[in-house]
C-alpha positions, 0 to 999 in steps of 0.5 A: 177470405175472398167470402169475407171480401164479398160479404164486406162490399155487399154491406158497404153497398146496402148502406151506400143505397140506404144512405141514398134513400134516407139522405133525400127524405130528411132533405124533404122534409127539412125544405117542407118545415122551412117552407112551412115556417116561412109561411108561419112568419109572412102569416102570423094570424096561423094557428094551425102551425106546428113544427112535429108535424114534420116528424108525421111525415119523415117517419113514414116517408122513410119507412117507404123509402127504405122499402123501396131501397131495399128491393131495388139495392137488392135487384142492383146489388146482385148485377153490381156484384157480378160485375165487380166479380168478373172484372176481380177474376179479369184483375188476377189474368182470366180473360174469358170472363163474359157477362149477359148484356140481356138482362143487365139493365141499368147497367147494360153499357157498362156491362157491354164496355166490359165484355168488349175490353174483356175481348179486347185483352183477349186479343192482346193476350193471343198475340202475346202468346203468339208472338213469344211462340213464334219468336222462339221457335224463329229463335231457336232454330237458327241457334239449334244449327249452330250449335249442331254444326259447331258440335261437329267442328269440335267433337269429329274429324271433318274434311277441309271440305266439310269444315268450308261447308259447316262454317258457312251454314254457322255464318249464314244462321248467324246471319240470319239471328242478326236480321231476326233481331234487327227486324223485330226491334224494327216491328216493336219500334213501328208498333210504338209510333203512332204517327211519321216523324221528319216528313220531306217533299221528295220523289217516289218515281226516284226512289222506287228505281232506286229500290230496283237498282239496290236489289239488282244483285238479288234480281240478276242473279235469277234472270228475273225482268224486272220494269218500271213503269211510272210517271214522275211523281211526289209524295210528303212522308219520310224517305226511309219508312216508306224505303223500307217498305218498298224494299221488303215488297220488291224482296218479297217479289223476288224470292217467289218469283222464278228464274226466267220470271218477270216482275213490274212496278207501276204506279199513278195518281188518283185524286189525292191518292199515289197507287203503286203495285208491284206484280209478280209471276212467281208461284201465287198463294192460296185463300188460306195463305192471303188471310195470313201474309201480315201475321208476325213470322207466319210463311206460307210456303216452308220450302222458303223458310231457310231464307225468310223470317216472316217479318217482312210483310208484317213490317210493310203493312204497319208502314202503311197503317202509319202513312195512313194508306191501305195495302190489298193483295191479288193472288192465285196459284200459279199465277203470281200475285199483285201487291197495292199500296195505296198512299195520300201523297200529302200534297197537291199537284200544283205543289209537286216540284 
């Protein structure tokens, strides 16, 4: 069947090329006999006037023509043919399908658009596949606990102890379900904007000591010091976006920080640029781990992974690719890491209030 198909398209391609070349001669010649038959009537006193004398020519110009479309469809027919080939196998899912730019003239552009896309799907498809993986397995494992533990509530006889014990564990796993959730429709909704709905002029000094004050609980509880240190300052973006940002930052900060540890959030003004950074003195990350730390549900440190679901960081970052600004990272082991944001404040000095 697909044999036949091929076979189809190939004839209908010869005769699209012979039609190209046999369609210009008989307009060639159609122009000569009119020119010629113009010049008969303007000089009547011509004798040598005959209107066969086109066909003399037609005829061998198309023979010469179709000679030359024959081997030039021939050397195009085989680079087009590839080419619908491959993107028939990109059609039914095969993403790996690849074509030699060398030799692909006169279709090289089109040949390099197609390998890109080729790339391009290759791409998506491996973040498919990865986030449906992952997002299992972030799924399951909350969803396997409870299960266990709620197996054991009903199939043994358990203390009140261990009843009190058990419980919490199913409510902290459920818990723990409800933020998976919440925080992958948040990721997907992000991933569907392309631009910041219902911008305000408002202030970010404000709004981080905010962020500080609503994770104090977290914070205290470690005996963490925790300082702000930054002038006042206005940006024009939308308040809770960039809320969220600051809160998945400052979270991040304190789950790797230490008792006793000390985190600072300072920023300033460069130009038409806000600066803000917050640093840590917590257990730091490798190079392998800093080329990880925006992927979806990807944790560095596993020991964490009972608190965390390896979103907030991916969230943060496509926050910052929406406003527009870039967020770069400093870190080694042992010696804490640096997160800053770079943001265009949307307004000038003169207008901050």
């Amino acid at each position: 069947m697909k044999h036949r198909d091929r076979c189809e398209r190939d004839t209908q391609l010869q005769n699209y090329f012979a039609i190209l070349a046999i369609v210009p001669a008989v307009i060639s010649i159609m122009a000569y006999e009119f020119v010629d038959y113009m010049i008969f009537i303007l000089h009547p006193w011509r004798t040598d006037y005959n209107p066969l004398n086109g066909l003399g020519i037609l005829i061998p110009m198309a023979l010469m023509m179709e000679l030359i479309t024959f081997f030039f469809s021939r050397h195009l027919l085989k680079k087009v043919s590839r080419l619908t080939t491959a993107i028939s196998r990109v059609a039914q899912g095969d993403f790996h399908v690849t074509l030699d730019e060398t030799h692909a003239a006169p279709l090289k552009e089109i040949v390099r658009d197609f390998n890109k896309m080729v790339q391009e799907l290759q791409s998506v498809e491996t973040l498919r596949r990865d986030f449906i993986n992952n997002f299992s397995h972030e799924f399951k494992t909350p969803i396997a606990s409870i299960n266990g533990f709620a197996q054991l509530l009903l199939d043994t006889e358990v203390s009140k102890e261990e009843q009190r014990e058990y419980l919490q564990i199913i409510s902290e796993e459920s818990s723990r379900l409800t933020r998976l959730a919440e925080q992958t429709m948040m990721l997907s909704r992000l991933d569907s904007q392309q631009k910041i709905p219902d911008r305000e002029v408002y202030s970010l000094d404000e709004q981080l000591r905010q962020t500080a004050i609503l994770l104090s609980p977290a914070w205290s509880e470690k005996q963490i010091d925790l300082t702000v240190d930054m002038p006042p300052m206005s940006c024009y973006c939308n308040p809770a976006l960039l809320s969220q940002l600051w809160i998945n930052l400052l979270n991040n900060a304190i789950k790797f920080t230490p008792e006793n540890g000390t985190i600072s959030i300072f920023a300033h003004r460069e130009g038409t640029n806000l600066l803000v950074s917050i640093q840590d003195t917590g257990c730091g990350m490798t190079e392998e781990q800093l080329a990880h730390i925006f992927h979806r549900y990807y944790q560095g440190n596993r020991s964490h992974s009972s608190s965390g679901l390896g979103l907030g960081l991916s969230i943060a970052h496509r926050i910052v690719e929406l406003c527009g600004g870039k967020i770069d990272v400093e870190s080694k082991p042992g010696a804490g890491s640096r997160f800053t944001v770079t943001l265009p404040a949307g307004i000038t000095e003169s207008e901050q209030p």
